[in-house]
C-alpha positions as CSV (number, residue, x, y, z in Angstrom):
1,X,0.0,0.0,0.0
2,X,2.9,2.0,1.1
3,X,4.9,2.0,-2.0
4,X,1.4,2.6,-4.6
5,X,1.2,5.7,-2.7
6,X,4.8,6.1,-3.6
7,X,4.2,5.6,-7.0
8,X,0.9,7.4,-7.4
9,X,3.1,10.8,-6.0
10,X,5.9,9.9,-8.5
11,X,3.9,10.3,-10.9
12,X,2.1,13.4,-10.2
13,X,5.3,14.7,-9.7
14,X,6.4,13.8,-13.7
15,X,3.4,15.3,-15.1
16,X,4.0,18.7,-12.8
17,X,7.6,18.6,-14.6
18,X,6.2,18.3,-17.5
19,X,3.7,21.1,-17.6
20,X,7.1,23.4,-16.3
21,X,7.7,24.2,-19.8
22,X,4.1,26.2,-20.5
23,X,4.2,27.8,-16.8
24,X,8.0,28.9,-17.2
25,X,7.2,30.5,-20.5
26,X,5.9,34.0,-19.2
27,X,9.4,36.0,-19.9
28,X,9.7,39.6,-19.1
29,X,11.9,42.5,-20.3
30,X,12.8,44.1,-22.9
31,X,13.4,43.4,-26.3
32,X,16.9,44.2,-28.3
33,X,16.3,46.6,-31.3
34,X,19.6,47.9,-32.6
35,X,19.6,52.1,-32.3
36,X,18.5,53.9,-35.2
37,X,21.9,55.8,-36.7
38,X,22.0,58.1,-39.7
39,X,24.3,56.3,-42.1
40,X,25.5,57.8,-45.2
41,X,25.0,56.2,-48.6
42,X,28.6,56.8,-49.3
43,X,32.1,58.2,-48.3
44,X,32.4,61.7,-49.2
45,X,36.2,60.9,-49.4
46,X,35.9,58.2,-51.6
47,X,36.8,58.8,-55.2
48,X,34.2,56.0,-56.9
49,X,31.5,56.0,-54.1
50,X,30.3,53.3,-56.2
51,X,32.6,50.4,-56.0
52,X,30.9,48.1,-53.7
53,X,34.7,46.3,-52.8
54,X,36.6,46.9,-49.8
55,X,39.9,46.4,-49.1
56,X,38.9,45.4,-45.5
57,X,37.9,42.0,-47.5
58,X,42.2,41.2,-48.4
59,X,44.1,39.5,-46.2
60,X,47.0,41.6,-43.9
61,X,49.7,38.9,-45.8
62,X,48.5,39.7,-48.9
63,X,48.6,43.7,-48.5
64,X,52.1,43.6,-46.8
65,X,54.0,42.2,-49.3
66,X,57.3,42.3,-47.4
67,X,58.3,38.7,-45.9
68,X,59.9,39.8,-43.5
69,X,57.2,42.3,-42.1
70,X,55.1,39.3,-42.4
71,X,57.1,37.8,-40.0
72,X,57.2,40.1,-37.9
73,X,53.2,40.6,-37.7
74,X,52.9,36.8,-37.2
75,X,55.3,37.0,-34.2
76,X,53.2,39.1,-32.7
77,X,49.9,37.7,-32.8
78,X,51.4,34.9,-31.6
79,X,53.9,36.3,-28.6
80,X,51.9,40.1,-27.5
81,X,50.4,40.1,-24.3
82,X,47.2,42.5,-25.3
83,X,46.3,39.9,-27.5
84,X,46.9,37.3,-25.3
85,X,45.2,38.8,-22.3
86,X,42.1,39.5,-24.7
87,X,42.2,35.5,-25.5
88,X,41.9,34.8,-21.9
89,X,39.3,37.5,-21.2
90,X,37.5,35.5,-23.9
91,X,37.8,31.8,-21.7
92,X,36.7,33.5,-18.8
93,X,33.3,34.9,-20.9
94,X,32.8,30.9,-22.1
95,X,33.1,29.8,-18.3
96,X,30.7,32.1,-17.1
97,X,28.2,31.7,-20.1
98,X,28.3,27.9,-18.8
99,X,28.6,29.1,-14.9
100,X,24.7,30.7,-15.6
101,X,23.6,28.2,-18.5
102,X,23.8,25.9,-15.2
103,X,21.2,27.7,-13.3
104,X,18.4,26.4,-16.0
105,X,18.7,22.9,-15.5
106,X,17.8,21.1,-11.6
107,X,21.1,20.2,-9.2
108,X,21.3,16.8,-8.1
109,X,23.4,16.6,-4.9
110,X,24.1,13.8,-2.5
111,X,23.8,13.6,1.6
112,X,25.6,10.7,3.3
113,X,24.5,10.1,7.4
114,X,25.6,8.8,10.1
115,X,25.0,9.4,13.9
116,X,24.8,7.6,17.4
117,X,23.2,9.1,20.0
118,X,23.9,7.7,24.2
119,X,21.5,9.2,26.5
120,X,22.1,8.8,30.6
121,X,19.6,7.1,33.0
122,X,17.8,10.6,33.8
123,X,17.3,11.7,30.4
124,X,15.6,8.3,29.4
125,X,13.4,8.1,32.3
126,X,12.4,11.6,31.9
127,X,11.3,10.7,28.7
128,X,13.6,13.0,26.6
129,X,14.9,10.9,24.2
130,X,15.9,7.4,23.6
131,X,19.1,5.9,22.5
132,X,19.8,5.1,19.1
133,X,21.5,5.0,15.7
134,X,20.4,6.1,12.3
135,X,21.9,6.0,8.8
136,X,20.9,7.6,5.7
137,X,22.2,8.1,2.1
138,X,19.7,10.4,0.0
139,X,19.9,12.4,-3.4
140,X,18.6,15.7,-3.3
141,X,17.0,17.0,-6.4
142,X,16.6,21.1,-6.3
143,X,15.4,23.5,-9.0
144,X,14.4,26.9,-9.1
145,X,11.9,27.6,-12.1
146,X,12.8,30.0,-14.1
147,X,9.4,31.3,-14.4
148,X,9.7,34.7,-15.1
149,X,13.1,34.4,-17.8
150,X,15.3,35.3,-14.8
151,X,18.1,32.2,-15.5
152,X,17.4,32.9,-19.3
153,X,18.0,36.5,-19.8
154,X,21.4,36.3,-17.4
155,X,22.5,33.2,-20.0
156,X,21.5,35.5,-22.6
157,X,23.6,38.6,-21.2
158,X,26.7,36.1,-20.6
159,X,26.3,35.0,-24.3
160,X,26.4,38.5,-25.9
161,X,29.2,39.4,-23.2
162,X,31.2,36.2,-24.6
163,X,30.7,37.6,-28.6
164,X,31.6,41.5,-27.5
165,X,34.8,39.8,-25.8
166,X,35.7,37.7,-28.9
167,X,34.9,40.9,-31.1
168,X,37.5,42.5,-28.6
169,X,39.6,40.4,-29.2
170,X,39.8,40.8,-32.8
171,X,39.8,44.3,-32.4
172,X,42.5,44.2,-30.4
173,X,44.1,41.4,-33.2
174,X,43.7,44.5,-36.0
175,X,45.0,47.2,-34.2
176,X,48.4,45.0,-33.4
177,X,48.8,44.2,-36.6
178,X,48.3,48.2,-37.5
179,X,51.0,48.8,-35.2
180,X,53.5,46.3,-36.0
181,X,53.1,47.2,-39.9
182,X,53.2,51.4,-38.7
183,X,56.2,51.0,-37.0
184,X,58.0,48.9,-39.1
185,X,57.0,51.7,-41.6
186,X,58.5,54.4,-38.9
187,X,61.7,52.2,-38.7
188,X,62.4,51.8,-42.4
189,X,61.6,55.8,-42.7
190,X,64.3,56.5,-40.1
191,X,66.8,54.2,-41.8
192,X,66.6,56.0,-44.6
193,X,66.9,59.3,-43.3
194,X,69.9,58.1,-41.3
195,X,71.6,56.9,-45.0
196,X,70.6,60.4,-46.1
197,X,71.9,62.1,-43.1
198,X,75.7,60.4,-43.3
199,X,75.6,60.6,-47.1
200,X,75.2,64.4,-47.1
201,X,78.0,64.6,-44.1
202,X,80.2,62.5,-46.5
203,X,79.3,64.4,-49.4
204,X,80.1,67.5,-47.1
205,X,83.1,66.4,-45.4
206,X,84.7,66.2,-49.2
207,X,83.7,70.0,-49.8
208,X,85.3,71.2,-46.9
209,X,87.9,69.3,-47.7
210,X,88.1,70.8,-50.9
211,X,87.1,74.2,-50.1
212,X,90.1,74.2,-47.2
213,X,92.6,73.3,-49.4
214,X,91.6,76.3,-52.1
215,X,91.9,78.7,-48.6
216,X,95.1,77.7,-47.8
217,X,95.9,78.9,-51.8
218,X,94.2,81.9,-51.2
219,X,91.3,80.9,-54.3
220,X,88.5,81.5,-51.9
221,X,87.6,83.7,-48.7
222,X,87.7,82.2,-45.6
223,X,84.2,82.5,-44.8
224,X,83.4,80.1,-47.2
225,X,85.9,77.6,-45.4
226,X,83.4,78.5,-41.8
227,X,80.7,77.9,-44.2
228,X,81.3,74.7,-45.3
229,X,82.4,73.4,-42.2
230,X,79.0,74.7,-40.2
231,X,77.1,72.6,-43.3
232,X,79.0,69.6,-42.0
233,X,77.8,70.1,-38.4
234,X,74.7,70.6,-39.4
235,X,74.1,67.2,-41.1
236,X,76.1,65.5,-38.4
237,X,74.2,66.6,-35.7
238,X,70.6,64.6,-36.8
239,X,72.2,61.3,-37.1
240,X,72.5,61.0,-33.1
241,X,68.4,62.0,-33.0
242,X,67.6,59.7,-35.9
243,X,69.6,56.9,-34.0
244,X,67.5,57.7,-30.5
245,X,64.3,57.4,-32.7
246,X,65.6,54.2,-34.1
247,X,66.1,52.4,-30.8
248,X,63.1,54.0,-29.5
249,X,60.6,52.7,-32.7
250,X,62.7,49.1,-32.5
251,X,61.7,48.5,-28.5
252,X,58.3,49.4,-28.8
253,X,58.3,47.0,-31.8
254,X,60.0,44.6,-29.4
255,X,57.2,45.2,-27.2
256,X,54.1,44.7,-29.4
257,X,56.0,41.2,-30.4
258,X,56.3,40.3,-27.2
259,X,60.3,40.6,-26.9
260,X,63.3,42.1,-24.6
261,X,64.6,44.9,-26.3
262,X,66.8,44.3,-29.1
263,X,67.4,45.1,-32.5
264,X,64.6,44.8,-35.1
265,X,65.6,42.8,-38.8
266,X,64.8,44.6,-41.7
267,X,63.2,43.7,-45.0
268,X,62.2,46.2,-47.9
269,X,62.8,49.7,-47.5
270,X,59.9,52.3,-48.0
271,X,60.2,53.0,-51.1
272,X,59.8,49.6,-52.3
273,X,57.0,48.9,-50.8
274,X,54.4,47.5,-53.1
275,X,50.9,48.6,-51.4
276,X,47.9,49.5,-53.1
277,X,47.4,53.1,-53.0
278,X,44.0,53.3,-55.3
279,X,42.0,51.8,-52.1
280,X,38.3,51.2,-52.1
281,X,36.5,51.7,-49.3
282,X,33.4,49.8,-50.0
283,X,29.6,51.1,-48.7
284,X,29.7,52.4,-45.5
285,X,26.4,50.4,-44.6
286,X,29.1,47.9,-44.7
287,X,31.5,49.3,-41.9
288,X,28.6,48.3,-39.1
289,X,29.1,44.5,-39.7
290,X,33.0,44.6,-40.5
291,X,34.2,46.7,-37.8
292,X,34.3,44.3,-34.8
293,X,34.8,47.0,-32.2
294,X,31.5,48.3,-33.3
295,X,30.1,44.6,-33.2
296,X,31.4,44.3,-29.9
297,X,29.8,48.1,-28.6
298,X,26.4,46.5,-29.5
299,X,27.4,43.1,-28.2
300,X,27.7,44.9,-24.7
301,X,24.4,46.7,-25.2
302,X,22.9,43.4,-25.7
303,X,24.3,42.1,-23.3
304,X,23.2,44.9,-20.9
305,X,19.5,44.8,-22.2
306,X,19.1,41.2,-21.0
307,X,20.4,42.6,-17.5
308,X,17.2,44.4,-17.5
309,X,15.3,41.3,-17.5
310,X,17.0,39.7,-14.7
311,X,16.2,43.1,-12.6
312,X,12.4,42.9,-13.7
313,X,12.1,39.3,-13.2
314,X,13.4,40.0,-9.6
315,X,10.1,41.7,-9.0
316,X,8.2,38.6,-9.6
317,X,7.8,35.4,-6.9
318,X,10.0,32.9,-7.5
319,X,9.2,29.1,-7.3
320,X,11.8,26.5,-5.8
321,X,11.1,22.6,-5.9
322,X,13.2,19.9,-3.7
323,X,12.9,16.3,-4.2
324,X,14.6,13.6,-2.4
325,X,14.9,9.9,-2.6
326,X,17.0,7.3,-1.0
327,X,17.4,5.1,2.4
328,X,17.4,5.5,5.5
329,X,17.4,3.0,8.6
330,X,18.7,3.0,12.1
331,X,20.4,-0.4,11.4
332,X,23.2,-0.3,9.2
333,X,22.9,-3.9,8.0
334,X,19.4,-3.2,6.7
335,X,20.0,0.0,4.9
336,X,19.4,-1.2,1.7
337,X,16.2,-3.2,2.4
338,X,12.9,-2.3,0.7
339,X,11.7,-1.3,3.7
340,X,14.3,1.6,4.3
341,X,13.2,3.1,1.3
342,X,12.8,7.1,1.7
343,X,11.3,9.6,-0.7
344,X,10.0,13.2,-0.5
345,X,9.0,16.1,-2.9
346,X,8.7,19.9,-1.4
347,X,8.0,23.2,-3.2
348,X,8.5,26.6,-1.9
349,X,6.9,30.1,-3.1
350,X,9.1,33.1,-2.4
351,X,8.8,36.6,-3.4
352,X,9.2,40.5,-2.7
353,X,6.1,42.2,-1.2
354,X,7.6,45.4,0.1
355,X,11.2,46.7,0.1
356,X,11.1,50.4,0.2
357,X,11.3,50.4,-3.7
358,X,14.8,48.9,-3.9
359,X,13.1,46.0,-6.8
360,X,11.8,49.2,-9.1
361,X,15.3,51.0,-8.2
362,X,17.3,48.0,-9.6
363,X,15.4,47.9,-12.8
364,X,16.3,51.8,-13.2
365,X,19.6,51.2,-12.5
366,X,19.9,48.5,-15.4
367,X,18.0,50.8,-17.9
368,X,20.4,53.9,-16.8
369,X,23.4,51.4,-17.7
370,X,21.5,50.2,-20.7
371,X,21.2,53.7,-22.1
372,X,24.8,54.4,-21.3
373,X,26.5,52.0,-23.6
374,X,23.3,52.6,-26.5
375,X,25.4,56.6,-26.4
376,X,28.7,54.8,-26.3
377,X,27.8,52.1,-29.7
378,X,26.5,55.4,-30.9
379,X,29.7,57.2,-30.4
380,X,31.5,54.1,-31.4
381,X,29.8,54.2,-35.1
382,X,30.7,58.1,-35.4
383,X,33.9,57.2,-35.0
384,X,34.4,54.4,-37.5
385,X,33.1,56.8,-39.7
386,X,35.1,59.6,-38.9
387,X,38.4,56.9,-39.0
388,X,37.7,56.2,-42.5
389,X,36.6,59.5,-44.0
390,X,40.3,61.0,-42.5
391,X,41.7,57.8,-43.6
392,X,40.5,58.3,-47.2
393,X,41.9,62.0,-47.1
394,X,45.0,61.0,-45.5
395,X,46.3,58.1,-48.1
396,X,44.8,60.6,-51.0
397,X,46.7,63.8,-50.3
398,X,49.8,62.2,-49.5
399,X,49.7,60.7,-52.3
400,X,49.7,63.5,-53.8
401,X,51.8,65.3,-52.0
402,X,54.6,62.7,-52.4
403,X,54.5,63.0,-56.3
404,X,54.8,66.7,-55.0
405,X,58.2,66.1,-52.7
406,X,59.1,63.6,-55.5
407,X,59.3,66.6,-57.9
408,X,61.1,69.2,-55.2
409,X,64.1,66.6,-55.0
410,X,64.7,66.6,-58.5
411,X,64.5,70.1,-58.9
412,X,66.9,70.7,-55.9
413,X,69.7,68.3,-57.2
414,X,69.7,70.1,-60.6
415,X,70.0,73.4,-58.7
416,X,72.8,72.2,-56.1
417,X,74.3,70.5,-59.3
418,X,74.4,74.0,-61.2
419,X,75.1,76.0,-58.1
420,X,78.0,74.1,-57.4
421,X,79.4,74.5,-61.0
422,X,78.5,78.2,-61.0
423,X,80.9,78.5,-58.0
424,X,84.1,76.5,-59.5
425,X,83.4,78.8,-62.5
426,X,83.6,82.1,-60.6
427,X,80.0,83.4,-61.1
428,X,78.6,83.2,-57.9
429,X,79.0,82.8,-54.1
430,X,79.5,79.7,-52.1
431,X,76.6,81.0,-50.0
432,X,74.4,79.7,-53.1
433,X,75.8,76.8,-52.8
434,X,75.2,76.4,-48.8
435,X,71.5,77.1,-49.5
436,X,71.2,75.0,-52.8
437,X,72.5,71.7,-50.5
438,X,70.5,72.7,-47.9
439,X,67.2,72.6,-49.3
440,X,68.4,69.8,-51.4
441,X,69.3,67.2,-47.7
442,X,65.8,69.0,-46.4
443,X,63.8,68.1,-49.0
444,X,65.3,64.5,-49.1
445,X,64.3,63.9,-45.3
446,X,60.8,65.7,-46.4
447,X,60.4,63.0,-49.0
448,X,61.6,60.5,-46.9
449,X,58.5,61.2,-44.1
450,X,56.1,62.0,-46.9
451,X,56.3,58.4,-48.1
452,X,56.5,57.0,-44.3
453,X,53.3,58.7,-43.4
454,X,51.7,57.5,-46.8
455,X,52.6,53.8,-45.9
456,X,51.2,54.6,-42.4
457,X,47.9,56.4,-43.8
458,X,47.5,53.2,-45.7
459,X,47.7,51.1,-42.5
460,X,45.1,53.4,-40.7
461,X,42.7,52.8,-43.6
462,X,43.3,49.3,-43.2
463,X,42.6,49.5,-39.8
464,X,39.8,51.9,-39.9
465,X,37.9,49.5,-42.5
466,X,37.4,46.4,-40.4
467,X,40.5,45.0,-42.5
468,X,43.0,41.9,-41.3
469,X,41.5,38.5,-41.7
């Protein structure tokens, strides 16, 4: 009779799981719609708004041809520790997403028991309690239903935190590959300024040389013997700055791979770099879904959304069931018997009815955060937007402004070419000369940062595009 009862309970129990599913479905909050932003059709920087390629859509290896800064950019994204700290920031998100996927699903512990309990004459007289042993060993089943989308929105928050982390982390992937690639741009710029630099002193040191000797025969003034040796001194003194810039750009190379500090290798110079300057930009439509820092400002949005949910749900009673089954007996030996046999099913109702307000303040508190990071995806977007319209500008213009210093340095050789003969022929100062090589070695260093910062607008592009995969 004892265990029908038992199974007519059972099953009463089964068919109350089984109706969980329609009472559990009453989920409140908020739904996600993504803000409403004003996007233009196309780039006003652009130069054929209507190509609909990007060059976000080649791969980093196959814009930087130079092996060796290949190498140096797969280093990197191996070995920096940004990039590996956003990888584990990612783990973490993936164990808490299972952490509070968890809480949908019952818990099924276990309780092992033993006790012995020796009572003196008085207390069994007195009738207080009796001597005696019991054992038990019972599994506890306990579930909280999520009835009001409490467990669900929290896994859903966890979720979109774990896809704005791993959109961090590519972010994070893009910009080190922008750095590696604009320094090794930098580096390459300052070695050739450095060439430049001890080339003119050489170039220099044989004037003065020169320009001595025809003092000490009394051809020229002395003056021009000061002269030539200040234009000497001149040149000399940037190659110690280019060489502190050098070892500064090569340790914070070092850095970003993840290194000591130490001397970078080197591959091809600047102005053999073979890097598409004609870029397309693509539709900016496009930029929402390629930029992953923007995917990962809205990823944090979502994820803050759901938080409102959980702070709603709060508000609501919440229902708990416990169920047990096992043995128990107060003689060991007969602890697995039939008889010993030991079941029970509970459920508990719990739920807020006053609290000074503190339930309504905690669902203000999550829309307050909510409508925080909706401004800061907004801001986010105007930014990506912003990067790429400068970007455009930037690799244009100095493209055009390196055909521009391109021109200058010709032009300035001829002069210091002519100048110079002018002078051996007698028909005109060496202070012509002075100034003819000195806007010829500035001009040089001007070309030489033109084409660095042409390289490096092309990086930022990149960058600014959603490009690197």
């Amino acid at each position: 009779m004892l265990n029908k009862k038992r199974e007519i309970n059972m099953k009463r129990f089964i068919l109350f799981i089984s109706l969980l599913p329609l009472v559990s479905s009453c989920l409140v909050g908020p739904k996600y719609s993504r803000p409403q932003m004003n996007v233009p059709n196309n780039y006003a920087q652009q130069s054929d708004s209507l190509r609909r390629d990007s060059i976000a859509n080649i791969k980093w290896w196959e814009l930087y041809q130079d092996t060796t800064l290949q190498s140096l950019v797969r280093v990197a994204l191996d070995e920096n520790k940004d990039l590996k700290t956003a990888i584990a920031r990612v783990e973490e998100s993936k164990a808490v997403l299972g952490f509070n996927k968890a809480n949908l699903y019952p818990f099924l512990d276990y309780n092992a028991k033993a006790s012995y309990t020796k009572l003196n004459e008085n207390a069994q007289t007195t009738g207080i309690g009796i001597d005696g042993e019991s054992y038990s060993l019972l599994g506890s089943l306990n579930w909280e239903i999520d009835l009001w989308g409490k467990f669900r929105h929290a896994n859903r928050s966890a979720y979109a935190q774990l896809l704005a982390d791993q959109e961090n982390q590519k972010a994070i992937t893009i910009s080190v590959i922008a750095q590696v690639a604009d320094l090794y741009f930098q580096l390459r710029g300052l070695d050739e300024r450095l060439a430049i630099s001890r080339n003119t002193v050489q170039t220099r040191e044989e004037s003065y040389v020169l320009i001595s000797a025809r003092f000490e025969k009394g051809y020229v003034a002395e003056i021009d013997k000061f002269q030539a040796e200040q234009q000497v001194a001149f040149a000399a003194a940037n190659i110690p700055s280019i060489e502190r810039d050098i070892v500064s750009v090569e340790n914070a190379l070092q850095v970003l791979l993840g290194r000591s500090p130490g001397s970078i290798i080197r591959g091809m110079q600047n102005s053999e770099q073979n890097i598409q300057l004609e870029i397309p930009a693509g539709l900016p439509s496009e930029l929402l879904e390629k930029r992953p820092d923007v995917r990962a400002a809205e990823q944090s949005l979502i994820s803050q959304n759901e938080q409102i949910g959980v702070a709603q749900a709060l508000r609501f009673p919440s229902l708990s069931l416990t169920g047990f089954g096992g043995v128990s007996s107060s003689d060991l030996s007969n602890l697995i018997d039939n008889g010993s046999l030991a079941t029970g099913i509970a459920g508990q109702l719990f739920g807020p009815i006053f609290r000074f307000g503190q339930n309504k303040r905690r669902v203000e508190i999550e829309r307050s955060r909510t409508e925080q990071l909706m401004y800061q995806y907004e801001k986010t977007v105007l930014i990506a937007f912003s990067d790429v319209e400068t970007s455009l500008k930037a690799v244009n213009t100095y493209q055009d402004e390196y055909a521009a210093r391109n021109r200058e340095v010709t032009a300035n050789r001829n002069i210091a070419r002519l100048s110079r003969a002018r002078y051996d022929g007698g028909f005109t100062t060496f202070l012509e000369v002075l100034e003819s090589e000195r806007q010829l070695y500035e001009s040089e260093l001007q070309k030489s940062i033109t084409k660095q910062n042409q390289l490096s607008a092309t990086v930022q592009l990149y960058k600014a595009l959603g490009g690197g995969w």
